[in-house]
C-alpha positions in Angstrom: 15.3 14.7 -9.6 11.9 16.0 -10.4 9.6 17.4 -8.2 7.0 14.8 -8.2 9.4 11.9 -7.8 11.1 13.5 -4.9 8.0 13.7 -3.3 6.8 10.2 -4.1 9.8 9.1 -2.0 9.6 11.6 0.7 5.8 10.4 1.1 6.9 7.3 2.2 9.4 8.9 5.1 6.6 10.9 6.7 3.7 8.3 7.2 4.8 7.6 10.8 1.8 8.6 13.0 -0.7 5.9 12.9 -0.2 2.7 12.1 -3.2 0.6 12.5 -4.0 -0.7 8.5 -1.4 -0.3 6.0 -0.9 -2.1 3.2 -0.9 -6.1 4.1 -2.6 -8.3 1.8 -3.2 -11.8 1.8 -2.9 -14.4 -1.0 -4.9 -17.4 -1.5 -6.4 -19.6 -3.9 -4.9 -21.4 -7.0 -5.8 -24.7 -4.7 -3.2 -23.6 -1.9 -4.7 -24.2 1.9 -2.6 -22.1 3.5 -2.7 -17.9 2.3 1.0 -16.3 1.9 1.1 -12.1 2.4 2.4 -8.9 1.0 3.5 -6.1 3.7 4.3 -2.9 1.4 6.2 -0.6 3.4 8.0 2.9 3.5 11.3 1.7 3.2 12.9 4.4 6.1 10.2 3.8 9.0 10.9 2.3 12.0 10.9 -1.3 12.8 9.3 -0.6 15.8 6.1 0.1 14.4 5.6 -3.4 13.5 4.2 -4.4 16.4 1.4 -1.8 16.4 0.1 -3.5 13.5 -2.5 -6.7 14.3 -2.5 -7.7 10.5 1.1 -8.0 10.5 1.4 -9.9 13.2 -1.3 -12.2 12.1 0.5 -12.4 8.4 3.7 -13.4 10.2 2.6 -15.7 12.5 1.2 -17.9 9.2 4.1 -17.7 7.1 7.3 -19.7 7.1 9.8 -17.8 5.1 10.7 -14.1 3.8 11.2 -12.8 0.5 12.4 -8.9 0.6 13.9 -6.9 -2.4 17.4 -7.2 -1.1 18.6 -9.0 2.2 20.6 -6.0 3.4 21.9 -8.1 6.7 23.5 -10.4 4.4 27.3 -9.7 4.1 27.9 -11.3 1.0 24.7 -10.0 -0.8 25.8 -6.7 0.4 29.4 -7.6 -1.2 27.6 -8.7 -4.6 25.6 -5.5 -4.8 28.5 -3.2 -4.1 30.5 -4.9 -6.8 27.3 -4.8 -9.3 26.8 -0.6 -8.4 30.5 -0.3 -8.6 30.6 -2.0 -12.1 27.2 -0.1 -13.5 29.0 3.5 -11.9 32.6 2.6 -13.1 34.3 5.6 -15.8 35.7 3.6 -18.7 39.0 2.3 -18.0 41.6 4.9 -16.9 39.2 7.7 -17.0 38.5 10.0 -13.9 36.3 12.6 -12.4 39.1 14.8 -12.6 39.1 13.8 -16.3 35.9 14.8 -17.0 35.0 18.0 -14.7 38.1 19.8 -15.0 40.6 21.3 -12.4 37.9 24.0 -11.9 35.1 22.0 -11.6 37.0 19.3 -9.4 37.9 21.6 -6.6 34.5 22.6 -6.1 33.3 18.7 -5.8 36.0 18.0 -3.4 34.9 20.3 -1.3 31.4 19.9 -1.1 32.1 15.8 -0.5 34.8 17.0 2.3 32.2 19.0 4.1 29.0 17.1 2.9 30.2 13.5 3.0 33.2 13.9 4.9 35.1 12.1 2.0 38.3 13.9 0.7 38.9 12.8 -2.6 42.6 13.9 -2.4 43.1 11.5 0.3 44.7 8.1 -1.1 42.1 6.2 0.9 39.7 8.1 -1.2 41.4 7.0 -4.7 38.5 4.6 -5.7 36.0 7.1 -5.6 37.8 8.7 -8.4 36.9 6.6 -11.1 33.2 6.6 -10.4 30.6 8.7 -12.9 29.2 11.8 -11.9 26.0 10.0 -11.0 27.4 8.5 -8.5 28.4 11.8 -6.8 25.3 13.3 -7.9 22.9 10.7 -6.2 25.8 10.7 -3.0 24.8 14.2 -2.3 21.1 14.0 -2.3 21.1 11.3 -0.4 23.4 13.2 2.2 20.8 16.3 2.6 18.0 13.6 2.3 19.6 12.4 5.5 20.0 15.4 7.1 16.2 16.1 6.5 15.2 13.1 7.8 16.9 14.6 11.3 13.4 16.4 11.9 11.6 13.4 11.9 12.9 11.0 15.1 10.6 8.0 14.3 12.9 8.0 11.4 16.5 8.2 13.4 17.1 4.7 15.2 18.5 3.2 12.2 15.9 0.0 13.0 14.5 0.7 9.6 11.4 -1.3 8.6 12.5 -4.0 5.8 16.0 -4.6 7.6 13.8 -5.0 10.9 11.1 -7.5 9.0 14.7 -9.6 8.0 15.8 -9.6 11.7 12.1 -10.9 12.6 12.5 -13.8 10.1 16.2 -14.7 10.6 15.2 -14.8 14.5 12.7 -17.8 13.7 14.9 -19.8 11.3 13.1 -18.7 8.6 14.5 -18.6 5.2 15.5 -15.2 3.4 15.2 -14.4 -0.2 15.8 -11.9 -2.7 13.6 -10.6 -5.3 15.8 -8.8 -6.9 18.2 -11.3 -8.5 21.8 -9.9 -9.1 22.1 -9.0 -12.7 24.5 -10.8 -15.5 27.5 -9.2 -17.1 24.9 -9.1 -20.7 22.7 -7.2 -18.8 25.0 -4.6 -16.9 26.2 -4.2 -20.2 23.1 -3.0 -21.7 22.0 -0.9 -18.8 25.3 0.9 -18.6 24.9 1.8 -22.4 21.5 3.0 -22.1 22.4 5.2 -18.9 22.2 9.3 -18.9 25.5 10.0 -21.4 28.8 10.9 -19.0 28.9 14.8 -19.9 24.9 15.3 -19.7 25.6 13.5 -15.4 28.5 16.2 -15.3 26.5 19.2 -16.1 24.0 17.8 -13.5 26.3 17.5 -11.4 27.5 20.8 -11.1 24.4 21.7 -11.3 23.5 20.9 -7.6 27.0 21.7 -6.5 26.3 25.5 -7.1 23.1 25.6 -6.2 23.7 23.3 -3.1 22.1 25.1 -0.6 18.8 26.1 -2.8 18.7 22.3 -3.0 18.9 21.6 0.4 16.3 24.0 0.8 13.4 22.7 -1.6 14.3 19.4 0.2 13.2 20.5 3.4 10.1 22.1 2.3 9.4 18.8 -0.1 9.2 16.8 3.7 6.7 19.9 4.7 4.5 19.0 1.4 4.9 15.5 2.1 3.8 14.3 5.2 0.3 15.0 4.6 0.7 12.6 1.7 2.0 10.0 3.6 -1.5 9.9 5.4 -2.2 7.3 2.3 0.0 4.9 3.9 -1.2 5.5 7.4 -4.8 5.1 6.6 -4.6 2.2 4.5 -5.8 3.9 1.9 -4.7 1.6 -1.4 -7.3 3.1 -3.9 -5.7 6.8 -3.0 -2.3 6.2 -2.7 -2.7 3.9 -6.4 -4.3 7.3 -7.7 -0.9 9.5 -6.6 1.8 7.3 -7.5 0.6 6.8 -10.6 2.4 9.2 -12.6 5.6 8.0 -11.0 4.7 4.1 -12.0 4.4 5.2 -15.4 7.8 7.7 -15.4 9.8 4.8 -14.2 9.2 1.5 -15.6 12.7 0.6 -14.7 12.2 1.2 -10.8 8.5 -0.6 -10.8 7.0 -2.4 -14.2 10.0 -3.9 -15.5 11.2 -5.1 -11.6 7.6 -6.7 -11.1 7.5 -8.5 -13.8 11.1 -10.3 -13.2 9.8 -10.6 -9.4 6.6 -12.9 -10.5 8.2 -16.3 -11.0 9.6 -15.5 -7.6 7.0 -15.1 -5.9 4.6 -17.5 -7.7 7.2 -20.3 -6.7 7.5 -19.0 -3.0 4.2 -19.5 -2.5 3.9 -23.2 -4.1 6.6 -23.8 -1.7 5.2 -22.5 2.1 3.4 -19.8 2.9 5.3 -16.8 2.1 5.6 -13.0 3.9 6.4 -10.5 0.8 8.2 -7.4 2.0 9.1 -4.6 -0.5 8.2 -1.1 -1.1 4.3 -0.1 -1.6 5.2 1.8 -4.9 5.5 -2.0 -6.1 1.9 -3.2 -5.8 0.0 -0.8 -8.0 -1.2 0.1 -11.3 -1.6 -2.9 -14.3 2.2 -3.9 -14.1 1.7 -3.7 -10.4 2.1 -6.9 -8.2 -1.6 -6.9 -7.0 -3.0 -7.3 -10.5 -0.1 -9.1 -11.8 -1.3 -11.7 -9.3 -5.0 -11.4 -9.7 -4.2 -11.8 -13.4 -2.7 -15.5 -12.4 -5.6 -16.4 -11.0 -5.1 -15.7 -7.6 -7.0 -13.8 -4.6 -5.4 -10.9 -3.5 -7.5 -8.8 -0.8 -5.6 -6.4 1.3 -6.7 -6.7 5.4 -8.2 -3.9 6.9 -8.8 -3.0 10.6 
């Protein structure tokens, strides 16, 4: 993972101090009477912070429903993602890890994921994990030190995360959940597994970090350092600035921004013909021109963001 990018996502995990603007938006016009509203959050803060924030509260004491990226309480959605990753991660049929990497290679993977993951992959229970790509491993492991990074920051550790705690909010009223991201056909799997990074490029990645694990872990740690004054963006309010930073990652990764805004639009565009509507997702998502701000500003509607 690049430098920048890393730190475009760690920004998000450090903007925990003051929480009295954000990013909340209201939408109106387009002949509706009552406004629906965007909340774009950092994915990993707490839940608890929600109450701190008047324009939240005022946005979800109008709306009547929830639309989020993913409903992560939902068993069955969870059940349909997994199956969907599992699919998209999958080696061709009868191929393993072991295949690929080597004997060599293989023992030095099982025991980083033994003493990183607490996964051994000679275990029988562990026999799944087997046929899985070396992305999969890859992205396992920097999630794992990601984690353990996150252990300086105790805003960050009740597991009351923001979007799953915006879910529990709605569910508690009767509200209705929905996704934005819509589970993806067997076509299009297909076409995203062929254009992914080719299987022996992800192994030389792989081992990569494995032998230069603790380096990694290190640059990690003083990424969070770098970041936190970033996060002030968030903290502040401050759309205009945090639009300027982020754009270099909106334009590096269409796939994680543009091309997921534009499928999300007849999504939300319905949701808000329907009742008014609180929008939860990630902030990344509202900027730039394939952002959802001028995406709906573009549609004719009035998008103004609620400062206090």
């Amino acid at each position: 993972m690049k430098k920048r990018t890393l730190i475009t996502v760690l920004l998000f995990m450090a903007a925990i101090l003051t929480t009295n603007a954000q990013f909340i938006f209201r939408i109106s016009g387009n002949g509706f009477e009552k406004p629906s509203y965007i909340l774009g959050t950092c994915h990993v803060l707490s839940g608890d912070l929600l109450d701190s924030i008047p324009a939240f509260l005022e946005a979800e004491n109008q709306c009547q429903q929830l639309f989020v990226e993913s409903d992560v309480t939902d068993p069955q959605n969870k059940e349909d993602r997994r199956a969907e990753s599992q699919q998209l991660m999958s080696l061709p049929d009868g191929k393993t890890i072991s295949d690929i990497l080597g004997e060599e290679k293989m023992t030095i993977l099982q025991e980083r994921m033994k003493e990183s993951c607490h996964i051994n992959l000679a275990d029988s229970a562990a026999q799944n994990y087997l046929h899985y790509q070396p992305l999969f491993f890859t992205f396992s492991l920097n999630l794992i030190i990601q984690i353990e990074a996150l252990q300086k920051y105790p805003a960050m550790r009740n597991g009351n995360m923001m979007d799953g705690a915006c879910i529990k909010r709605a569910k508690a009223r009767g509200w209705k959940v929905g996704n934005l991201d819509q589970l993806k056909t067997s076509e299009e799997l297909t076409t995203i597994k062929k254009s992914m990074t080719p299987i022996d490029e992800q192994a030389d990645t792989l081992m990569a970090l494995l032998n230069n694990f603790d380096e990694r872990k290190q640059k990690i740690l003083k990424y969070f350092e770098e970041a936190q004054n970033m996060g002030d963006y968030w903290a502040a309010g401050d759309y205009e600035g945090f639009e300027r930073f982020i754009q270099p990652e909106n334009e590096a990764s269409p796939a994680i921004y543009a091309e997921r805004n534009k499928k999300w639009m007849p999504i939300i565009i319905e949701a808000v013909k329907e009742m008014p509507t609180l929008f939860v997702f990630g902030a990344g998502h509202l900027t730039g021109p394939d952002g959802v701000v001028r995406m709906l500003r573009d549609a004719g509607y009035k998008v103004e963001q609620l400062k206090q």
